[in-house]
RODO-2510 file (C-alpha; in nm, 4 decimals, decimal comma):
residues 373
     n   res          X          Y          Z
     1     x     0,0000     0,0000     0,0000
     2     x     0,1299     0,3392    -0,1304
     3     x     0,1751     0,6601     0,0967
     4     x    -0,1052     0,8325     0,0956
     5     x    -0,1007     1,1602    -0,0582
     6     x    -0,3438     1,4886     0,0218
     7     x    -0,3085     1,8821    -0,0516
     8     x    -0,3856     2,1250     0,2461
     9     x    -0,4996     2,4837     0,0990
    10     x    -0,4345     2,7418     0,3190
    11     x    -0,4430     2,9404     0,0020
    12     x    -0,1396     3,1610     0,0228
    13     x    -0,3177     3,3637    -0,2399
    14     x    -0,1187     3,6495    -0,3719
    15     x    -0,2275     3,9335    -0,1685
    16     x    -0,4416     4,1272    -0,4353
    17     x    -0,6107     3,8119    -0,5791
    18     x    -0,9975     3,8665    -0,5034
    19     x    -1,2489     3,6663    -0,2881
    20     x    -1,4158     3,4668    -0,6164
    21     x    -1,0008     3,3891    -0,7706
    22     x    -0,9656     3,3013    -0,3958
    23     x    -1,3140     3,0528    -0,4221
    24     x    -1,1954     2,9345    -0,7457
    25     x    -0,8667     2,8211    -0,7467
    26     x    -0,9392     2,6366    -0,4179
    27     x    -1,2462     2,4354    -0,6228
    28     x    -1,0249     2,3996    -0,9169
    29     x    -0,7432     2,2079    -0,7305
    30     x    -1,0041     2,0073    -0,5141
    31     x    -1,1573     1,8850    -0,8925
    32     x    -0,7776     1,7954    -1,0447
    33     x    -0,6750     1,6136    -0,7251
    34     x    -0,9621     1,4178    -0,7355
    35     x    -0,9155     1,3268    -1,0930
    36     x    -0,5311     1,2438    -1,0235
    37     x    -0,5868     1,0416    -0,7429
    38     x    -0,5460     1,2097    -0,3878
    39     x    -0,6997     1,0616    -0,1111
    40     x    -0,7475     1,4005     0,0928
    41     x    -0,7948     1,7992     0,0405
    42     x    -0,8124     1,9922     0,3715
    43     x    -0,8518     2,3947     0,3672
    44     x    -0,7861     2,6002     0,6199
    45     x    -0,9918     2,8802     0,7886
    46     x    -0,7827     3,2035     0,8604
    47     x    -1,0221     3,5446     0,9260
    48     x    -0,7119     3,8035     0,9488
    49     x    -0,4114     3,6882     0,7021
    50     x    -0,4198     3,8198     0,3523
    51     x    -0,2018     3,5569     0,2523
    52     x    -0,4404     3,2782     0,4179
    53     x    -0,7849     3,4298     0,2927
    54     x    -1,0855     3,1876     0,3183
    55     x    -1,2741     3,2518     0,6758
    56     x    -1,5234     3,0062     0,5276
    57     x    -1,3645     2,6457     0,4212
    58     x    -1,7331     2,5110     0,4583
    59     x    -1,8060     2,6619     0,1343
    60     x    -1,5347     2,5452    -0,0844
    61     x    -1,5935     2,1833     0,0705
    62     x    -2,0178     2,2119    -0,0569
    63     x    -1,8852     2,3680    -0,3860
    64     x    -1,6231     2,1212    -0,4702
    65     x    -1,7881     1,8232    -0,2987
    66     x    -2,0612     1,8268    -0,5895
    67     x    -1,7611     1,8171    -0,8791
    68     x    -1,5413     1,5683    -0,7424
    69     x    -1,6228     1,1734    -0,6525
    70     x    -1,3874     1,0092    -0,4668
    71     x    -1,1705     1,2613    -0,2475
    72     x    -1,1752     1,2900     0,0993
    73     x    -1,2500     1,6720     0,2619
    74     x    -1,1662     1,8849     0,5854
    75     x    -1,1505     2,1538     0,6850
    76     x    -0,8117     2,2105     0,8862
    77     x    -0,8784     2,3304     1,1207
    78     x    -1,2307     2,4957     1,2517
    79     x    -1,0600     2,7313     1,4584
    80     x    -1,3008     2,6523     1,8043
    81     x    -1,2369     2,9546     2,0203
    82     x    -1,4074     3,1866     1,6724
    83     x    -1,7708     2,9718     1,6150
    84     x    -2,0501     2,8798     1,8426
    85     x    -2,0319     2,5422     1,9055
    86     x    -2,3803     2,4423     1,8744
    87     x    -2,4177     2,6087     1,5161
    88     x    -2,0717     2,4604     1,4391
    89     x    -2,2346     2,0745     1,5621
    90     x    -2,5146     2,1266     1,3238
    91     x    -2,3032     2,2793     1,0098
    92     x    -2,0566     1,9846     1,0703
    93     x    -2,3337     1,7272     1,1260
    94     x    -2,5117     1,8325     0,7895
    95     x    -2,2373     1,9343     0,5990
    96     x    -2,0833     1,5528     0,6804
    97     x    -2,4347     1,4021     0,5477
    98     x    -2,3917     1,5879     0,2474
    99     x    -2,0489     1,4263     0,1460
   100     x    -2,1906     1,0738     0,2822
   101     x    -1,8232     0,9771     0,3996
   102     x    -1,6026     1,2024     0,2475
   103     x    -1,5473     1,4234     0,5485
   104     x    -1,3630     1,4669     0,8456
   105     x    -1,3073     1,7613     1,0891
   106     x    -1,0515     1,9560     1,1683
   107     x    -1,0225     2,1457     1,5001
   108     x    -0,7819     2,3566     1,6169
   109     x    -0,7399     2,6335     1,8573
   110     x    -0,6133     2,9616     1,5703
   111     x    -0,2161     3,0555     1,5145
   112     x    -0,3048     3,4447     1,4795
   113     x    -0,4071     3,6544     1,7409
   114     x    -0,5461     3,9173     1,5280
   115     x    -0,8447     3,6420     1,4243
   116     x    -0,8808     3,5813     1,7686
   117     x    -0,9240     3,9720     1,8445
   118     x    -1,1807     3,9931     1,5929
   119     x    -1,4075     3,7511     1,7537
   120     x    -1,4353     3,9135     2,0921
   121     x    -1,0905     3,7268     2,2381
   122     x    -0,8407     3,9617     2,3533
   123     x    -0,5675     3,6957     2,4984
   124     x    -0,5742     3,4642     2,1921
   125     x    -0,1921     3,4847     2,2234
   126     x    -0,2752     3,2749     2,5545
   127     x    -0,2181     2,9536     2,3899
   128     x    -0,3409     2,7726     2,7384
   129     x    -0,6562     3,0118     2,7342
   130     x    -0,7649     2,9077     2,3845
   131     x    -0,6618     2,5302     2,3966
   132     x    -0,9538     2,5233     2,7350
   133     x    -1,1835     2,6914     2,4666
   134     x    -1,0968     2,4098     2,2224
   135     x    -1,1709     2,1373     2,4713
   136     x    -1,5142     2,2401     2,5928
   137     x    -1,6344     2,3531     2,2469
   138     x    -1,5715     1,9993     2,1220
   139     x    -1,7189     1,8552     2,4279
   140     x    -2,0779     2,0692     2,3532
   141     x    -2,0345     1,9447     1,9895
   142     x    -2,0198     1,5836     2,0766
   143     x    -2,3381     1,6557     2,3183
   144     x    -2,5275     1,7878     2,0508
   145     x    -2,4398     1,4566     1,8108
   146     x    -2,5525     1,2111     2,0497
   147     x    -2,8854     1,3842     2,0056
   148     x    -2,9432     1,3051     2,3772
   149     x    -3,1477     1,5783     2,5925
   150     x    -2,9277     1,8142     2,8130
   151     x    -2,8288     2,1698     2,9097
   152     x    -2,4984     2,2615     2,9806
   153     x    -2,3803     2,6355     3,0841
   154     x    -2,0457     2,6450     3,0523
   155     x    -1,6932     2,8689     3,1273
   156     x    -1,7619     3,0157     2,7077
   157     x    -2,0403     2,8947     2,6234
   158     x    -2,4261     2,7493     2,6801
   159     x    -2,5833     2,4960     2,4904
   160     x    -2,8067     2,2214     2,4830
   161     x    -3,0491     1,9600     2,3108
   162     x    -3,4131     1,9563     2,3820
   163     x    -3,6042     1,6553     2,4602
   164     x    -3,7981     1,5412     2,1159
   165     x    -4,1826     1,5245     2,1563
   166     x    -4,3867     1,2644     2,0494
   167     x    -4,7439     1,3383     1,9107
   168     x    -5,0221     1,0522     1,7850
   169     x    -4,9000     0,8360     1,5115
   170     x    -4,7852     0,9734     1,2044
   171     x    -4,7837     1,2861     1,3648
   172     x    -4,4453     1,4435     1,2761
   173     x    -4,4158     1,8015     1,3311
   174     x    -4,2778     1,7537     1,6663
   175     x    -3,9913     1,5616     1,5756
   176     x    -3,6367     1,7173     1,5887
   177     x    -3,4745     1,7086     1,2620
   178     x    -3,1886     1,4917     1,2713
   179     x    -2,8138     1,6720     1,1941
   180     x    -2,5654     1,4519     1,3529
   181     x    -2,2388     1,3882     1,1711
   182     x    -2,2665     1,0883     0,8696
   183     x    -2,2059     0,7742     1,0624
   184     x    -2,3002     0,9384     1,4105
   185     x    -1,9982     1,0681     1,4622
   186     x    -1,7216     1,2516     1,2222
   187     x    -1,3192     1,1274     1,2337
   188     x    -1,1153     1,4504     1,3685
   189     x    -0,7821     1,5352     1,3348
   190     x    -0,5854     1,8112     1,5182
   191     x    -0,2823     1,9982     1,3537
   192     x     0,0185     2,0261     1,6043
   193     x     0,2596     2,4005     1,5446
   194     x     0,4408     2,4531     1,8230
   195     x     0,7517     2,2151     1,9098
   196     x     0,6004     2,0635     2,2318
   197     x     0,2013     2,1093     2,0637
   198     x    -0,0461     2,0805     2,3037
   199     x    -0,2990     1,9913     2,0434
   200     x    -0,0750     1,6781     1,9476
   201     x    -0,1167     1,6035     2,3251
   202     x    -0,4812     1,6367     2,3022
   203     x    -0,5159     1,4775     1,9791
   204     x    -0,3874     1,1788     2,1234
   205     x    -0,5440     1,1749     2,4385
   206     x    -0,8639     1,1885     2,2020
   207     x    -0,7474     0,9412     1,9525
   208     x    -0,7864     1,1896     1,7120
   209     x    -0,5867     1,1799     1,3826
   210     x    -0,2555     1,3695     1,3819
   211     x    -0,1413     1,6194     1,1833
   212     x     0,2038     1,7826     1,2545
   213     x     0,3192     2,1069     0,9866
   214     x     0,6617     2,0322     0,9269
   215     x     0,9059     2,2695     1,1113
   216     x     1,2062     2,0620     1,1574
   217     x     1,3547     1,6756     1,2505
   218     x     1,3231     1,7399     1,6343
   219     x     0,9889     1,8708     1,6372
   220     x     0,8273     1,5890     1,4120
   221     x     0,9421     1,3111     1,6626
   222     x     0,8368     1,5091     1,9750
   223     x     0,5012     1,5664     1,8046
   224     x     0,5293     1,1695     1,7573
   225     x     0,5966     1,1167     2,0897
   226     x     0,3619     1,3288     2,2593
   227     x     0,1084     1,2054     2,0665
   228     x     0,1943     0,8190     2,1325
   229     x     0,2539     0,8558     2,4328
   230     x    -0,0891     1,0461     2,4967
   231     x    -0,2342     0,7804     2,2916
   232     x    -0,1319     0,4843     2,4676
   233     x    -0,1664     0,6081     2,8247
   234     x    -0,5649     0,6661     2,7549
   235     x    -0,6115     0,3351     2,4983
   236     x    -0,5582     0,4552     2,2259
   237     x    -0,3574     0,2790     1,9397
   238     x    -0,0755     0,5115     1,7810
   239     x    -0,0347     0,3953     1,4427
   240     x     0,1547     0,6055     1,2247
   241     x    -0,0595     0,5229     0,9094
   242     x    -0,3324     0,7826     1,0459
   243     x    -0,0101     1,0684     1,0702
   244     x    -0,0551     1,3747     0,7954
   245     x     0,2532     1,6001     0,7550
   246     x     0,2430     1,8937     0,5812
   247     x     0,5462     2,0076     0,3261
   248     x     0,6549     2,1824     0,0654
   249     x     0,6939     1,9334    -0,2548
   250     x     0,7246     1,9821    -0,6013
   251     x     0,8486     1,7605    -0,8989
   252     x     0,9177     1,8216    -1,2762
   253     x     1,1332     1,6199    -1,5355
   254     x     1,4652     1,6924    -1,3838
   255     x     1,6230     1,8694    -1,0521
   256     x     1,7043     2,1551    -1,2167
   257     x     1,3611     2,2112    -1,3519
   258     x     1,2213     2,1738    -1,0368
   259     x     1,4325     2,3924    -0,8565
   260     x     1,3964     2,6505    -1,1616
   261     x     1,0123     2,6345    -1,1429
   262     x     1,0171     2,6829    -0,7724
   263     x     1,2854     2,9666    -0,7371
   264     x     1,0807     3,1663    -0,9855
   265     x     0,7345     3,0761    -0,9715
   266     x     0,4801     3,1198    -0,7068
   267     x     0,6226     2,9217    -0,4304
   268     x     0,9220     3,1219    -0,4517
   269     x     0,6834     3,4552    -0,4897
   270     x     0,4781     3,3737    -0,1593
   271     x     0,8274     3,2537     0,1117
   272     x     1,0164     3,5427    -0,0081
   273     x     0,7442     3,8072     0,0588
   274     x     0,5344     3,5992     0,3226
   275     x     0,6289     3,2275     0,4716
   276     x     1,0141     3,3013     0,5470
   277     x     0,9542     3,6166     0,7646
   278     x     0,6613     3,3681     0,9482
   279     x     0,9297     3,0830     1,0242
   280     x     1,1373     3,3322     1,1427
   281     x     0,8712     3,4690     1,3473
   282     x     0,7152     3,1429     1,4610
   283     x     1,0793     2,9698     1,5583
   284     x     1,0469     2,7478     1,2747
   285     x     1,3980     2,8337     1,0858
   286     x     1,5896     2,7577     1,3978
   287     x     1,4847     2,3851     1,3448
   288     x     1,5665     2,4299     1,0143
   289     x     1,8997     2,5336     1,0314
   290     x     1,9486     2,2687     1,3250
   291     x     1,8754     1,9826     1,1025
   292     x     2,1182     2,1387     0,8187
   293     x     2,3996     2,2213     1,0689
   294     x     2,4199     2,5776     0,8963
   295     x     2,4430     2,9365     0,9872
   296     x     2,1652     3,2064     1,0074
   297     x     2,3405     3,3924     0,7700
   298     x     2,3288     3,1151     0,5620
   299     x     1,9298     3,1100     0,5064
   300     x     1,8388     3,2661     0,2158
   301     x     1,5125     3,1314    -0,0593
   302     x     1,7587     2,9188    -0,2036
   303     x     1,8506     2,7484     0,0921
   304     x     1,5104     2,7004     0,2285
   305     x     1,4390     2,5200    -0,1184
   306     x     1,7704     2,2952    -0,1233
   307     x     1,7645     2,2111     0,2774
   308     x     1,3861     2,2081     0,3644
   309     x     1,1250     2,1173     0,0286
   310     x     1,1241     1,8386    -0,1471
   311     x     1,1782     1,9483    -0,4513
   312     x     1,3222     1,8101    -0,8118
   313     x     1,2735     1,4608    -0,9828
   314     x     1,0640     1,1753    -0,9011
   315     x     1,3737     1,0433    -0,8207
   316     x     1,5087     1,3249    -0,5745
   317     x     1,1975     1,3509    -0,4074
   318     x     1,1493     0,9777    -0,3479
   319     x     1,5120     0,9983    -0,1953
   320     x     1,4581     1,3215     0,0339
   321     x     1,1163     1,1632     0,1864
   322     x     1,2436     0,8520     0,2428
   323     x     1,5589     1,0202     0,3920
   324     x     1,2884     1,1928     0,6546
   325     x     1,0905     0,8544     0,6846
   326     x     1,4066     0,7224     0,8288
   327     x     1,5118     0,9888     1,0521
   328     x     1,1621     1,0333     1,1683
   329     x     0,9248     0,7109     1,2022
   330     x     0,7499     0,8380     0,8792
   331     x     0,3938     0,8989     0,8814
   332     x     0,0438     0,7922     0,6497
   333     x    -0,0009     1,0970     0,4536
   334     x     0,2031     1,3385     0,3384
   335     x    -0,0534     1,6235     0,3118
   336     x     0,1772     1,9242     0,0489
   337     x     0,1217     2,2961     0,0825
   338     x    -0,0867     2,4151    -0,1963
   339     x     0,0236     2,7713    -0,3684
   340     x    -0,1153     3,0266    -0,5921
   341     x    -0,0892     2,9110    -0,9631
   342     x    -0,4402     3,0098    -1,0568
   343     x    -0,2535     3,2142    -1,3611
   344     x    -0,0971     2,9268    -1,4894
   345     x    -0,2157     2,6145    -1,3322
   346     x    -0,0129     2,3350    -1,6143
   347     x     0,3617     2,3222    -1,3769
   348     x     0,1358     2,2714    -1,0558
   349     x    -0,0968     2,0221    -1,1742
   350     x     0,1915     1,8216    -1,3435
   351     x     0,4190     1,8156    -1,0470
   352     x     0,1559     1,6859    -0,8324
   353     x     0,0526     1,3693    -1,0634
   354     x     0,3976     1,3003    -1,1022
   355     x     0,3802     1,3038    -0,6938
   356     x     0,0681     1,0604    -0,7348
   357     x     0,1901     0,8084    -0,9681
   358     x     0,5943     0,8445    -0,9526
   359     x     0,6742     0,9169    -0,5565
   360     x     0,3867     0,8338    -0,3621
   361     x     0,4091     0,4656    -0,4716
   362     x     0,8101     0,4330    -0,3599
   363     x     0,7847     0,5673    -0,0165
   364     x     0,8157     0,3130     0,2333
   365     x     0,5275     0,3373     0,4685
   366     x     0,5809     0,2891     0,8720
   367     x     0,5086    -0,0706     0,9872
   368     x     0,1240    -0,1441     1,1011
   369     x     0,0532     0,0005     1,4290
   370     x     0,0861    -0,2631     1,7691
   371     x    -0,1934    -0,2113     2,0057
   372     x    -0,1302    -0,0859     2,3467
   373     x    -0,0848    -0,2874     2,6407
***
């Protein structure tokens, strides 16, 4: 069995792209992935980043969901501490029957502080603060699945689920309609940032499926580990084959193609002006340069692309993920970082079916998972 392979849109639009290029290059890419093959398409939900521009990845998931067949959706992540969690339970629930299977959830607790600001939070930099909104907006969510009658008044919130009535026979207008998740209940995952994540933690505490965004060696095994060993201390099996990773691929003909296509082309475009001035922001280049054994004043766009992405043949890139597998465990999916080709889409969609049918299938997955105890 093959890697699995998925796309995560966060979009890094370029800034002055509009709200319907936004909407349309994110349905676009959720149509060709399907057609190539990719098992998953998550998009993220940012309210404040110009770069990160869709508040609402609920829409792009009904859009595309009625143009594509097989793939797989989520939205990654809800940000919890931003919605309501009752009207979140019920958009999830339908949104879930809608796909019949091809969705899962994605929660998280929000990166930016300015998004946070906007919806009424003035700590969101308290990463503690907003993780305790995270865990009791999930726990009103799953309340309001079970379809079970309760009121809860919580720390953030107040919710509940009324008790259905029953009239004479065939008497239906009292009945509650029913909006729980496809199934009964949806699969979530949690993306882990920071180095020790405390949404890996809770992920695994949850058995939730694990997502880590890829910000060095050392931080990908302790996301591992604090997952696992969350996992296993509350019976829960950590098997690697559920793991997403985010990176930054790309393939073409030859190495120097890739590289070429890269360097000048959107990718390049959006970490010069945007993502490289994050990582520095975030912490993420230190465990960069760690892994590399190289000097700050080293790290330049051309370094990030020869010491961090995967990027040039089928060949290369086979090498430099297996090269990670083996440092790291290795993980189920490798989920890559979308970018902005929307004006000329042919170098993007190319590079990732030669990802589908020429890497994906020579990656060495991570032996099946041993139960606990």
């Amino acid at each position: 069995m093959a890697m699995e392979t998925g796309l995560i849109v966060h979009p890094y639009m370029r800034p002055e792209r509009t709200a319907r290029q936004t909407f349309d290059w994110c349905v676009k890419q959720a149509i060709e992935t399907d057609k190539i093959g990719f098992d998953s398409i998550m998009f993220s939900e940012h309210a404040s980043q110009r770069w990160e521009n869709i508040p609402n990845p609920e829409l792009i998931i009904a859009a595309a969901a009625r143009q594509t067949e097989r793939i797989k959706f989520a939205p990654m992540a809800h940000i919890l501490p931003h919605h309501n969690p009752a009207k979140l339970a019920i958009m999830v629930g339908w949104l879930s029957q809608i796909l019949e299977g091809r969705y899962f959830l994605g929660v998280g607790a929000g990166a930016y502080p300015d998004a946070s600001y906007i919806h009424g939070i003035k700590n969101g930099e308290d990463t503690q603060f907003t993780n305790e909104m995270v865990r009791e907006s999930l726990d009103i969510m799953e309340k309001i699945w079970k379809r079970e009658p309760f009121f809860y008044e919580g720390r953030f919130w107040n919710a509940g689920y009324p008790e259905e009535k029953h009239g004479d026979e065939g008497d239906d207008q009292h009945k509650l309609a029913d909006l729980s998740p496809w199934g009964g209940a949806p699969e979530i995952a949690v993306t882990g940032f920071s180095a020790k994540s405390p949404s890996m933690r809770f992920a695994g505490e949850r058995g939730f499926r694990p997502m880590s965004i890829f910000s060095g060696l050392d931080a990908l095994k302790m996301h591992w580990d604090i997952y696992s060993t969350a996992a296993e201390a509350n019976g829960h099996v950590a098997d690697r084959s559920r793991y997403h990773v985010s990176q930054t691929v790309f393939v073409a003909d030859t190495d120097k193609e890739a590289k070429r296509l890269v360097m000048e082309g959107p990718i390049g475009y959006c970490f010069e002006r945007y993502l490289i001035p994050i990582w520095w922001r975030f912490g993420m280049m230190d465990g960069f340069i760690k892994d590399a054994g190289a000097d700050r004043a080293d790290v330049d766009l051309e370094w990030v692309v020869d010491n961090v992405f995967c990027v040039g043949s089928p060949d290369t890139v086979v090498d430099k993920i297996n090269t990670l597998f083996e440092a790291s465990g290795g993980w189920g999916t490798l989920q890559i970082e979308s970018h902005d080709y929307s004006d000329d889409p042919a170098p993007w969609f190319n590079s990732l079916a030669m990802i589908q049918s020429e890497v994906a299938p020579r990656i060495s997955l991570p032996q099946p998972a041993v139960s606990a105890g």
